[in-house]
matplotlib code that plots the C-alpha trace (Angstrom):
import matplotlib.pyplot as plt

x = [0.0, 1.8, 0.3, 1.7, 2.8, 4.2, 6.6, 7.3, 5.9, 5.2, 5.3, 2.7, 3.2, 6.9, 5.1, 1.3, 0.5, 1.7, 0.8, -3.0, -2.6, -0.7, -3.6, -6.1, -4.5, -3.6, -7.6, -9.0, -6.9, -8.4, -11.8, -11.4, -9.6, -12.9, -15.3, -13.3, -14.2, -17.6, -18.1, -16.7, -19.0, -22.0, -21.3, -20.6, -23.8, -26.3, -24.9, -26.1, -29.2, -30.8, -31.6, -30.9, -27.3, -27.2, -28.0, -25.4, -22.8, -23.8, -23.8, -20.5, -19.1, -17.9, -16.9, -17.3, -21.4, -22.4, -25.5, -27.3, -26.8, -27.5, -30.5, -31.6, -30.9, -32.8, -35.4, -35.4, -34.7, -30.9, -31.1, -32.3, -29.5, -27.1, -28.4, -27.4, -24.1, -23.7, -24.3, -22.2, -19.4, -19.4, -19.0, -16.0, -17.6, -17.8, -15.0, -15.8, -14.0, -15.3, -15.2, -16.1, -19.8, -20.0, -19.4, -18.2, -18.9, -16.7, -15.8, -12.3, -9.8, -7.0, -6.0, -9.6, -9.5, -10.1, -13.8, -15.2, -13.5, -14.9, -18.3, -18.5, -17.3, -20.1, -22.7, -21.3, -21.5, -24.7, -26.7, -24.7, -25.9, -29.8, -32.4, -32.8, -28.7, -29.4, -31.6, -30.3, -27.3, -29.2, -30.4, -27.3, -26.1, -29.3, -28.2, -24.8, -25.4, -26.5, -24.4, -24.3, -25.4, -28.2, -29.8, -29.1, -31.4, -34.2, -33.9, -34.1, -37.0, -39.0, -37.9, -39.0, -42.2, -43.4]
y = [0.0, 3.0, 6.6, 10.1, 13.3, 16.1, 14.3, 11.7, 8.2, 6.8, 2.8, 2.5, -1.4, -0.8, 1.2, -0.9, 1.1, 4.5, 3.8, 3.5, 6.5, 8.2, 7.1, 8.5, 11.6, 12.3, 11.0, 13.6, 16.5, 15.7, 15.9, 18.9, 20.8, 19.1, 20.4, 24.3, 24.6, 23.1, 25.5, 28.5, 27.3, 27.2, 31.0, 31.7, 30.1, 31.5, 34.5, 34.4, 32.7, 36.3, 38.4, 41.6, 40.1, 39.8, 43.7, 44.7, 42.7, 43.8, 47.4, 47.7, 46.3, 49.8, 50.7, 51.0, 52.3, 53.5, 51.8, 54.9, 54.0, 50.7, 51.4, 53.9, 51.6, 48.2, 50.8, 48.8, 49.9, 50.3, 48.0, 45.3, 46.7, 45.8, 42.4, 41.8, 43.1, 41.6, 38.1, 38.8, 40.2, 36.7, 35.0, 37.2, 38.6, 42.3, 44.5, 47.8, 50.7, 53.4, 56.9, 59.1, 58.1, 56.5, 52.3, 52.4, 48.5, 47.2, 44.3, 42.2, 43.0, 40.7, 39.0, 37.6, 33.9, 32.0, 30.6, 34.3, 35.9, 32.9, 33.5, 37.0, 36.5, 34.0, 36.3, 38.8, 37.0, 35.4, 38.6, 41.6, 43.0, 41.7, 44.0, 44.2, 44.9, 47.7, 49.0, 49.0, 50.8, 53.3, 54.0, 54.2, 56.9, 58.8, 58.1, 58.7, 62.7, 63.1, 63.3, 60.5, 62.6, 64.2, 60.7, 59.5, 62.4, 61.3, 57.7, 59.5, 61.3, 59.0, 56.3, 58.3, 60.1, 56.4]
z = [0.0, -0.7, -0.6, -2.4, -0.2, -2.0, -4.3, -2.2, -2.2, 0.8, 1.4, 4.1, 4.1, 6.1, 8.9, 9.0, 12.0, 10.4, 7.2, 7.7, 10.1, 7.2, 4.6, 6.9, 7.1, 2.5, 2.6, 5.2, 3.4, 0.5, 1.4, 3.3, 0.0, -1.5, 1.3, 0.9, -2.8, -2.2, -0.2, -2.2, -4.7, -2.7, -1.3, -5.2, -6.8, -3.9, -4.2, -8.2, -7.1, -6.7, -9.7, -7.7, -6.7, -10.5, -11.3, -8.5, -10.2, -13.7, -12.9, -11.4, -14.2, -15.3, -11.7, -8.4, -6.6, -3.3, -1.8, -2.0, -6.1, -6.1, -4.3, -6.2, -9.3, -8.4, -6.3, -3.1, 0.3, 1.7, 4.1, 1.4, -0.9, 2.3, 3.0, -1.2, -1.0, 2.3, 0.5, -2.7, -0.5, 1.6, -1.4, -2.5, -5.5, -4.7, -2.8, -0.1, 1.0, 3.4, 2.6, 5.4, 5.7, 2.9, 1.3, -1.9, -3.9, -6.8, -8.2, -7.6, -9.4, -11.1, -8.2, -7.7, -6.9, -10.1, -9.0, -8.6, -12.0, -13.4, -12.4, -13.0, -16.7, -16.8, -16.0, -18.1, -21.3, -20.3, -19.3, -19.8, -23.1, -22.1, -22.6, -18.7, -18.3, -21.3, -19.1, -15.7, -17.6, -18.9, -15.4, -13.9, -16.0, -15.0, -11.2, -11.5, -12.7, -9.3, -6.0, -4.3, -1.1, -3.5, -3.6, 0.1, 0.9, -1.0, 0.2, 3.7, 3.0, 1.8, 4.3, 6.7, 5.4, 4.5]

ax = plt.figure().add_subplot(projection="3d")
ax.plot(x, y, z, "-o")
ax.set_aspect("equal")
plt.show()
């Protein structure tokens, strides 16, 4: 019986005690590096379950949105918008940085794992020049004319005055 580590092969046959041990071990490695990208992929395909999570990723294609945007894009409340990004974050497809009082959303850049660059090139060719996707873009161009602060307002307003 003889089992691979690294480069080396291992003749667990000389060491019976040691070399089932040893088996045990290459074998429970290997289904935990199985059970890690299972997981990734889980995180990665629920977070694409969602045709909002979709939008989000679609729209900042071109760059990077604050949630005040994205809200004002997909026209749901900010703390829906936060519970989305909160998912698609978790699942390593979307990147933050703070600004004072405000969150900032992009995508990865190059140094992405390979899993999430995949996946967002997958829903780019699938769904990025769709009608919906057209649309959402042309939106966004609307939104982004206005100050980011502009349109916090408004979603304050009307949070508040519903």
């Amino acid at each position: 019986m003889a089992g691979e580590c690294g480069n080396t092969v291992y003749d667990a046959s000389r060491h019976e005690k040691t070399g089932r041990r040893f088996l045990i071990i290459l074998t429970f490695r290997h289904l935990t590096n199985y059970s890690i990208a299972m997981r990734e992929f889980m995180k990665i395909a629920k977070a694409l379950a969602d045709a909002n999570r979709v939008r989000v990723a679609l729209a900042l294609k071109n760059g990077e949105l604050c949630v005040c945007q994205i809200s004002a894009l997909l026209g749901l409340a900010p703390s829906t918008i936060s519970k989305h990004l909160s998912i698609l974050h978790n699942a390593g497809l979307i990147e933050s940085r703070k600004t004072e009082r405000w969150v900032y959303y992009r995508l990865p850049g190059k140094e992405a794992k390979p899993s999430v660059r995949g996946a967002l090139e997958w829903v780019r060719r699938s769904l990025g020049e769709s009608s919906g996707a057209k649309e959402d873009r042309d939106k966004l161009k609307r939104i982004l004319e206005v100050e980011p602060s502009v349109i916090c307002r408004r979603q304050m307003r009307k949070e508040f005055s519903s």
